[in-house]
C-alpha positions as CSV (number, residue, x, y, z in Angstrom):
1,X,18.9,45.7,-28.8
2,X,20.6,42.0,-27.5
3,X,21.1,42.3,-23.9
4,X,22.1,38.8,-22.1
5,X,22.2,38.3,-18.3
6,X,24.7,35.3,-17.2
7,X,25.0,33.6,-14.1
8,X,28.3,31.0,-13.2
9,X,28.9,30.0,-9.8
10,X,26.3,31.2,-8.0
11,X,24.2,30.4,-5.0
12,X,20.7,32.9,-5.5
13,X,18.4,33.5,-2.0
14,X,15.2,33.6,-4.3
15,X,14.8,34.1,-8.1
16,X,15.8,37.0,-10.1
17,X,13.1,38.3,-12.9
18,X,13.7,39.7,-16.1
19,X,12.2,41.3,-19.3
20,X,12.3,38.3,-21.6
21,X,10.4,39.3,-25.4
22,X,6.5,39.8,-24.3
23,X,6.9,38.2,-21.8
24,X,8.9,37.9,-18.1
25,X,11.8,35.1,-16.7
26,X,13.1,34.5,-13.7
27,X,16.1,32.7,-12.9
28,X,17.6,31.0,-10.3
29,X,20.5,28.6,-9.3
30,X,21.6,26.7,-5.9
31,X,24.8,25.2,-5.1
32,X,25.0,21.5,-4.1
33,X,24.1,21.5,0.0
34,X,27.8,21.4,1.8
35,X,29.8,21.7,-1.9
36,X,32.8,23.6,-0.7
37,X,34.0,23.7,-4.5
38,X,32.0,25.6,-7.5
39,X,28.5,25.9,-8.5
40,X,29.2,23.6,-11.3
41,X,25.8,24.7,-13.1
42,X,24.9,28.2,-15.2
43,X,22.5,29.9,-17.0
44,X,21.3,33.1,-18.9
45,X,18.9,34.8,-20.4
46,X,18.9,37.3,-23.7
47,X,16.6,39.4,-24.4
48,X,16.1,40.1,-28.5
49,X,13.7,42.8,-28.4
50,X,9.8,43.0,-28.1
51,X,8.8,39.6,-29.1
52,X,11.8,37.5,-28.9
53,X,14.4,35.5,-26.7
54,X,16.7,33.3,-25.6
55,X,17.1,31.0,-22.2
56,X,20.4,28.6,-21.5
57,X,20.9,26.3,-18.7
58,X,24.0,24.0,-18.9
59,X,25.6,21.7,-16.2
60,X,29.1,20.8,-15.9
61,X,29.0,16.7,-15.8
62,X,29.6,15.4,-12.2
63,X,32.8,13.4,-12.4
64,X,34.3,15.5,-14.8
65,X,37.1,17.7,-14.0
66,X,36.4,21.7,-14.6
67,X,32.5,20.9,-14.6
68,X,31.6,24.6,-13.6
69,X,34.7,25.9,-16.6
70,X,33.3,23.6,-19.0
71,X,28.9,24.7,-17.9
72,X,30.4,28.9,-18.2
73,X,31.6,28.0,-21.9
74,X,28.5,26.6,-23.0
75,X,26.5,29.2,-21.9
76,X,28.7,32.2,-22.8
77,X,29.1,30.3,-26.2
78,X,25.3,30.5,-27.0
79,X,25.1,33.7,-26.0
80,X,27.5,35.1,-27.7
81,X,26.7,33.5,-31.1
82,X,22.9,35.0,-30.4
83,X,23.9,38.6,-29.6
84,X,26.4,38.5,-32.6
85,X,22.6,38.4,-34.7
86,X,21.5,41.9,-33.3
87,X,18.3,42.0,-35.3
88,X,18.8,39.5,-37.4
89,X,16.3,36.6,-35.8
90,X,15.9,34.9,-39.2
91,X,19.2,33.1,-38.6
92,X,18.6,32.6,-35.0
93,X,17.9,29.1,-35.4
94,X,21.6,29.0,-37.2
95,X,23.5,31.3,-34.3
96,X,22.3,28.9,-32.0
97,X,23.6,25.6,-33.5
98,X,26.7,27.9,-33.7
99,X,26.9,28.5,-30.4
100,X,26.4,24.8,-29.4
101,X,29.0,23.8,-31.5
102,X,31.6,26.5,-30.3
103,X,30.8,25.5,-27.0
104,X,31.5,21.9,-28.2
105,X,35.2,22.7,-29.4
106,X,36.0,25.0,-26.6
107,X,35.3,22.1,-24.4
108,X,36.9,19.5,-25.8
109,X,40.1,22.1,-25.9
110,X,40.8,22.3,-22.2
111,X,42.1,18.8,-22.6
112,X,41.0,17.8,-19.5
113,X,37.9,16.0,-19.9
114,X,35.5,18.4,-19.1
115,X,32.3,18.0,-20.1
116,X,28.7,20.1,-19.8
117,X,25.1,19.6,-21.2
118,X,23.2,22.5,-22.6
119,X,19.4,23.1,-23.0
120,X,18.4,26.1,-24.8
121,X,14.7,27.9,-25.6
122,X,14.3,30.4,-28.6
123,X,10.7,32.0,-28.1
124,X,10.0,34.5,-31.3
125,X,6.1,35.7,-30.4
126,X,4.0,32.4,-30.0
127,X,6.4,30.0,-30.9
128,X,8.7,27.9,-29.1
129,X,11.7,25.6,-29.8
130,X,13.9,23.6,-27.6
131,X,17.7,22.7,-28.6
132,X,19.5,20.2,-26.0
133,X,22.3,18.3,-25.7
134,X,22.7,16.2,-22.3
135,X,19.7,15.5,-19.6
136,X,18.8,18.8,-18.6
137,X,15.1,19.7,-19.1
138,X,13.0,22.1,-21.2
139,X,9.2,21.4,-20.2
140,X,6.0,23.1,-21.4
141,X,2.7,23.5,-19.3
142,X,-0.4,24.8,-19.6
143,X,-2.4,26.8,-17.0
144,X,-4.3,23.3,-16.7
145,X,-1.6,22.0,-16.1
146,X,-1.2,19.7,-19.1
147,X,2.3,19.0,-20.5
148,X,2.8,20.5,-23.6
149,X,6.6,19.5,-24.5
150,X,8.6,17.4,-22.5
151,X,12.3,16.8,-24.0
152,X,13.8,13.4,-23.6
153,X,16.9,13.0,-21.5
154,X,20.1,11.8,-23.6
155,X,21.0,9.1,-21.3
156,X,20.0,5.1,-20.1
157,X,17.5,6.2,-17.6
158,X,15.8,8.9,-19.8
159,X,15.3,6.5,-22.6
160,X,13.9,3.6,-20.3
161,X,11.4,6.1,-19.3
162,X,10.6,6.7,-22.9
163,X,10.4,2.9,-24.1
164,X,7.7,2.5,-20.9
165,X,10.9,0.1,-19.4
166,X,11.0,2.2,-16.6
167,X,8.2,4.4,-14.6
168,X,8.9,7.9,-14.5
169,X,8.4,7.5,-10.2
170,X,11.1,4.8,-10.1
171,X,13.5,6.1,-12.3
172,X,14.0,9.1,-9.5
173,X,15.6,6.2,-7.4
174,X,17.9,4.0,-10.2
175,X,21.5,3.7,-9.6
176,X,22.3,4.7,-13.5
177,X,20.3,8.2,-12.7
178,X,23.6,9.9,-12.8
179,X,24.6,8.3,-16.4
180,X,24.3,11.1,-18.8
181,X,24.9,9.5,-23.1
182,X,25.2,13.0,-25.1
183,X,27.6,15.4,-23.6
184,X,29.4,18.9,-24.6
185,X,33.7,17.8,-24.8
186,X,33.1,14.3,-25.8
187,X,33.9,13.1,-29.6
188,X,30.4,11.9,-30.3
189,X,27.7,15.4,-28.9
190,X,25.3,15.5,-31.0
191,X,21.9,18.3,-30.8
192,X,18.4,17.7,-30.3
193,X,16.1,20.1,-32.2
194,X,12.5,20.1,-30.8
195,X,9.3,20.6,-32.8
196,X,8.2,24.3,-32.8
197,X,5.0,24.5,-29.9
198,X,3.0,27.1,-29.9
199,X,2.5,28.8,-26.7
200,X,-0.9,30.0,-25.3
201,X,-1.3,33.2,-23.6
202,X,-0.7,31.5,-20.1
203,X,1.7,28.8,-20.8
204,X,4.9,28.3,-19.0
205,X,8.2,27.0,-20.5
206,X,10.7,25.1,-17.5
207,X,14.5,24.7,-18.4
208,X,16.7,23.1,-15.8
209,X,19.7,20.9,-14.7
210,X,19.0,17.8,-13.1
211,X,19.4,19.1,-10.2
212,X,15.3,19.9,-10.5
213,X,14.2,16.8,-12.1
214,X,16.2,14.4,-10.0
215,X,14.6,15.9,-6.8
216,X,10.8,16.9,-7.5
217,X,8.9,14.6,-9.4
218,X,7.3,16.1,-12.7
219,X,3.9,16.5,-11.8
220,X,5.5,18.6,-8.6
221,X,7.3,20.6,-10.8
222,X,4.2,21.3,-12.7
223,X,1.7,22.0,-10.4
224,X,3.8,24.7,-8.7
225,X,4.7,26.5,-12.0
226,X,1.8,26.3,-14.0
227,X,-0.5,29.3,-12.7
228,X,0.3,32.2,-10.1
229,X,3.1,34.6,-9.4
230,X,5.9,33.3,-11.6
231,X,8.6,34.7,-9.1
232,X,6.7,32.9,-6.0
233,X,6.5,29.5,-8.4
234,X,10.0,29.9,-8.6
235,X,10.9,30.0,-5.2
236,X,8.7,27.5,-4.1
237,X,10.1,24.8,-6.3
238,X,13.6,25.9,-5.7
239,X,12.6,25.3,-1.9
240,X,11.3,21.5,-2.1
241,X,14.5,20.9,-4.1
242,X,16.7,22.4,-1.1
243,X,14.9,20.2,1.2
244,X,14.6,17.0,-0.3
245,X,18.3,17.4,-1.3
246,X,18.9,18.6,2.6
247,X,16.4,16.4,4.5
248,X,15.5,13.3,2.6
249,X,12.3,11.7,3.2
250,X,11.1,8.3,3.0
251,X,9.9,7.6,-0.9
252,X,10.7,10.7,-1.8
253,X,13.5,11.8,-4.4
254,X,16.6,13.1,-3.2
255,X,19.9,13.3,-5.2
256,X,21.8,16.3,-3.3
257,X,23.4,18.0,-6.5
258,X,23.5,22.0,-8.2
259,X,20.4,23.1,-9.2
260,X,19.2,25.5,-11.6
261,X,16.3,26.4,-13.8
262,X,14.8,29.0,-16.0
263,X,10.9,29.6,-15.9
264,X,9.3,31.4,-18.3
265,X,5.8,33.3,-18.8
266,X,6.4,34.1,-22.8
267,X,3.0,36.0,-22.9
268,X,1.7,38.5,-20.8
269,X,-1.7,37.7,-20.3
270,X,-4.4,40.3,-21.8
């Protein structure tokens, strides 16, 4: 039985855990520090029985009016198009284009310029595949530590990074962080489909805004999710990202902004 859990403008203590195929997810989302207006970010999870499931994190664009309507659209979108499938995971692959391109139209039909990215994970038993539109993150570790998947973030920054223009450490700090090329309302979205990874036993998948990446630097992010308590990881990357974005320090990353990720554990270890 489909069962989705959705979460739009909200502002979570500590992570919330679910039931996520074999294995377990926990989800949590902060509002920008002092935003008197929305949690502009949101995310769900849907479960699709014993081996399989979805995870969705979208972010309404900064600068964009309806950023938190426009983020609740996307993710409602995908989920509904996967729950429509009941059993049917063969096409889930297809429901979730669907739902990306829903989302897409709805969007673009509030007329006001609204505009969201959207990351997505399908996990069916071992297997993993990433969907994204935007500059929101799907990231794969092993216990080790080493980075299994790593999308590519639709925008100037993200592909300087990728040409080896840029470092990774100094793109944290560029003034064109905040320019995003691939977005959810606009005339031109288009979607990324990612390889299929296989997942070992104690592999963790990451998907989150930039209100993660643009705060922690990736090997942070990393070494706090990629072995212990996934619940405890959670929280304690969810509270460097509150206090860089609260308490900036010299060197380090801070771009005070919503932030919300997904972790998951798709495989409870034997």
């Amino acid at each position: 039985m489909s069962e989705a859990h959705i979460f739009t403008d909200v502002d979570m203590a500590r992570g919330e855990r679910f039931e996520l195929g074999g294995g377990e997810a926990v989800v949590l989302s902060l509002s920008k520090p002092g935003r008197d207006g929305p949690n502009e970010d949101a995310a769900a999870v849907v479960s699709l029985g014993e081996q399989a499931g979805v995870a969705v994190v979208s972010d309404g664009a900064g600068g964009h009016p309806g950023g938190a309507k426009a983020a609740a659209i996307a993710v409602r979108a995908v989920c509904d198009s996967v729950v429509a499938l009941g059993e049917d995971l063969e096409n889930l692959r297809g429901a979730i284009i669907n739902g990306f391109e829903l989302a897409d139209r709805a969007i673009s039909a509030l007329g006001t310029g609204a505009a969201a990215t959207l990351a997505v994970v399908e996990i069916q038993g071992t297997h993993m595949r990433a969907y994204h539109a935007g500059d929101s993150m799907v990231l794969v570790t092993g216990q080790r530590g080493r980075i299994k998947w790593l999308t590519i973030p639709h925008s100037p920054v993200g592909y300087a990074v990728e040409a080896g223009l840029l470092d990774r450490g100094e793109a944290l700090h560029h003034e064109d962080l905040h320019l995003v090329s691939n977005l959810l309302g606009t005339q031109d979205m288009r979607i990324e489909l990612g390889a299929t990874v296989s997942l070992a036993p104690r592999d963790t998948v990451v998907l989150a805004s930039d209100g993660l990446s643009d705060n922690l630097h990736l090997d942070e992010i990393v070494e706090r999710v990629r072995k212990g308590p996934l619940h405890r990881a959670v929280d304690e990357v969810a509270a460097l990202g509150r206090k860089r974005m609260e308490a900036p320090a010299e060197g380090a990353p801070s771009k005070p902004d919503d932030l919300t990720f997904i972790a998951i554990r798709p495989n409870r270890p034997v």
